[in-house]
C-alpha positions in Angstrom: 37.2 54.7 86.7 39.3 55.7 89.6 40.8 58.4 89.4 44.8 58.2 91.1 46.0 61.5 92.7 49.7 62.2 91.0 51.6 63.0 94.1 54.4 65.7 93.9 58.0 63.9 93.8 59.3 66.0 96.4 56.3 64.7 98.8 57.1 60.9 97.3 60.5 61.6 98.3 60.1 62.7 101.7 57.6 59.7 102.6 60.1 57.0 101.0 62.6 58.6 103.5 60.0 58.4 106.7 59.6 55.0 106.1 62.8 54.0 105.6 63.9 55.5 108.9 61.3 53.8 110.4 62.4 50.4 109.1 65.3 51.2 110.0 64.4 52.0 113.4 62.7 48.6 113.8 65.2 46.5 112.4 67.7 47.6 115.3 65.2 47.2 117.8 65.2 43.8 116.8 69.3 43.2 116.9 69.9 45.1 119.7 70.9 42.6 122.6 68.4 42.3 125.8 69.9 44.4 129.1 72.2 41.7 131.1 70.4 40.2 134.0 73.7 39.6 136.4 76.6 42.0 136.9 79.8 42.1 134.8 81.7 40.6 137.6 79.5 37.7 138.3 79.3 36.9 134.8 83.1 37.3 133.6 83.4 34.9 136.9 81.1 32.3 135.8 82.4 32.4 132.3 79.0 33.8 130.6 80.1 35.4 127.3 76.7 36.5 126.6 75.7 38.4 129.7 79.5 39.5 129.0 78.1 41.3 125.9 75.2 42.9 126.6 77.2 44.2 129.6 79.6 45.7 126.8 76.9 46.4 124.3 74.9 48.5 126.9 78.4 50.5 128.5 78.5 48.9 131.3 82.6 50.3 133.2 84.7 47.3 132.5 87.4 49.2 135.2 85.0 48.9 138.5 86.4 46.0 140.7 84.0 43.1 142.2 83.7 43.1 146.1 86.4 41.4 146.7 88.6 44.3 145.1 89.8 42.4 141.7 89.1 43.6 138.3 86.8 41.7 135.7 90.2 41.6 133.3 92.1 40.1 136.3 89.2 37.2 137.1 89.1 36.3 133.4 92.7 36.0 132.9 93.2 34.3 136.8 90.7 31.4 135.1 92.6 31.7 131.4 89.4 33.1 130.0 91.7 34.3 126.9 88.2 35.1 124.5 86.5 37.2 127.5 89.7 39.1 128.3 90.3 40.1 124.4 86.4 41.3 124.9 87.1 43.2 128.1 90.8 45.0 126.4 88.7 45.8 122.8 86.1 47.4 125.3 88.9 49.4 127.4 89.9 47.7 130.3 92.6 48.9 132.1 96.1 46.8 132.1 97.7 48.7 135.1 94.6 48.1 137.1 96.2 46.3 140.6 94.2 44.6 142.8 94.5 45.0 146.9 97.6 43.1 146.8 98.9 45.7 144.3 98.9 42.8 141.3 98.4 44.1 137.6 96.4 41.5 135.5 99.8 40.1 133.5 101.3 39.2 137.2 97.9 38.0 137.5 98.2 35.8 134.7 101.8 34.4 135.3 100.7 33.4 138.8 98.1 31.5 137.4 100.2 29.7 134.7 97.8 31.0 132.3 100.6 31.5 129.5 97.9 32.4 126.9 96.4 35.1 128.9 100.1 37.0 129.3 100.8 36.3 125.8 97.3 38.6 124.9 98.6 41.2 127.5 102.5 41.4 126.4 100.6 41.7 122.7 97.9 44.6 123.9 101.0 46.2 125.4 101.4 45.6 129.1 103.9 47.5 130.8 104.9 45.5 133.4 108.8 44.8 133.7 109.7 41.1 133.4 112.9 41.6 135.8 110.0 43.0 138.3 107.8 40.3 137.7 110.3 37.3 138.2 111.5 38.9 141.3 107.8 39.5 142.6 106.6 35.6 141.5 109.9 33.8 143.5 109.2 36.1 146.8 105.2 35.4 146.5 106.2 31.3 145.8 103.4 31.5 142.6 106.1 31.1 139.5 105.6 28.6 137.5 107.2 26.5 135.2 105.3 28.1 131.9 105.9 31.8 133.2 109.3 31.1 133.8 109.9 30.0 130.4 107.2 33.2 128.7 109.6 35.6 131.0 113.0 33.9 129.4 111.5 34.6 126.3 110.6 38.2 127.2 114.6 38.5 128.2 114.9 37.6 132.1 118.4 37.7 133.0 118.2 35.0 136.3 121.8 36.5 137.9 120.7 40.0 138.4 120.5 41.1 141.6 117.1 42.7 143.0 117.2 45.9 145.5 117.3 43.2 148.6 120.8 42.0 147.2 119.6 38.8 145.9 118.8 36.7 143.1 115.5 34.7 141.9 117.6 31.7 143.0 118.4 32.9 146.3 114.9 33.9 147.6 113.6 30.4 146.0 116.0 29.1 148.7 115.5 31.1 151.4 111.9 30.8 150.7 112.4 26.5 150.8 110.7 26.4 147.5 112.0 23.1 146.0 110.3 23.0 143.0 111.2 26.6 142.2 114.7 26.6 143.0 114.8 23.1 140.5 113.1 25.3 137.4 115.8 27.8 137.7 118.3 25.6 138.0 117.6 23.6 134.9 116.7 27.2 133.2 120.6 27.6 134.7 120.6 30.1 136.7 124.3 30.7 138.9 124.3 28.1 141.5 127.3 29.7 142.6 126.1 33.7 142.6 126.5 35.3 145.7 124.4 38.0 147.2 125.4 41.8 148.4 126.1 40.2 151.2 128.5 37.6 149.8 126.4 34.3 150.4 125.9 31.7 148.2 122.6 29.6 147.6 124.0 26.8 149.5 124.9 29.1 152.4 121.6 30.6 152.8 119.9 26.7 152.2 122.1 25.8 155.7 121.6 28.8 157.4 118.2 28.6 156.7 117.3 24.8 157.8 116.1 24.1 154.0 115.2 20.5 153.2 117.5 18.3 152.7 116.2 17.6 149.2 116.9 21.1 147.9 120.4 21.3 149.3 121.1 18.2 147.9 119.6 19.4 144.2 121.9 22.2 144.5 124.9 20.5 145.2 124.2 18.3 142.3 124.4 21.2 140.4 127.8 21.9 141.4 127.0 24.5 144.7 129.8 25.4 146.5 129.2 27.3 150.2 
């Protein structure tokens, strides 16, 4: 017969431990995700969740712009990429990042008409000011109808007066935007609000040259000069 060696416990225990570190070990080995093989930027831009991942997985800095000066966050919420941008925010990006034109990602966003994309900013606490917002959308000609109606929501009051001395309404005009100058009319804005300077919409559509077709939607809406 054989004879079997009775092993201390304490030595039984220690080897049960060694090996179950080393499975252990082995087993996250094989979970842990493969290095990415293009660079955060490229992939949030192309839409690839998984290189997206094993960028996160492997620390790459969500907060470094691309080469042409935007932030991953503000390409994936420019393209309504709502799933990558809640990825990039769990991972720490930075909502007052601004690109070279100064824009945060929720201005971003609203310029894009990606509603979903503001509505996961406003909820993972953007500070941007909605007053600002609205002003800074009519002057750049980029708001649309869908962020108008996600800044009315947030509590956009269309008659206040920005520092220039004018309302949303008036730079739409001066700016000839038709289409914008219609969505804050039928969101009722003043037609009738004058400026610092005492002018109203339809004054500064005439002494402006505006098309015919806006002057003529705002006297339909009751404009007086």
């Amino acid at each position: 017969m054989v004879a079997v060696l009775a092993l201390p416990q304490s030595l039984v225990t220690k080897v049960w431990l060694v090996a179950g570190l080393l499975i252990g070990l082995a087993l996250a080995a094989c979970t842990e995700p493969p290095r990415p093989t293009i660079n955060l930027y490229r992939a949030v831009h192309s839409g690839d969740l998984d290189q997206i991942k094993r960028h996160l997985y492997w620390g790459t800095d969500v907060n470094q712009p691309g080469p042409d000066g935007r932030y991953p966050l503000q390409v994936a919420v420019a393209d309504g990429q709502v799933v990558i941008a809640r990825e990039l925010l769990d991972h720490g990006a930075s909502m007052e990042v601004r690109d070279p034109l100064g824009h945060t990602p929720l201005y971003v966003a609203l310029a894009s008409g990606r509603v979903p994309a503001a509505e996961l900013l406003i909820e993972k606490g953007a500070g941007d000011d909605p007053q600002v917002l609205l002003r800074q959308l009519v002057s750049g000609d980029q708001l649309d109808r869908d962020s108008l109606e996600l800044l009315l929501r947030r509590g956009v009051d269309l008659n206040a007066l920005g520092p220039e001395g004018r309302a949303p309404l008036h730079q739409a005009v001066v700016n000839d935007n038709l289409k914008i100058t219609k969505w804050l009319l039928q969101a009722e804005a003043d037609v009738n609000l004058v400026t610092n300077s005492g002018a109203t919409a339809l004054d500064l559509a005439h002494a402006a040259g505006a098309d015919p077709n806006l002057i003529q939607i705002l006297e339909q809406y009751g404009a007086q000069p």
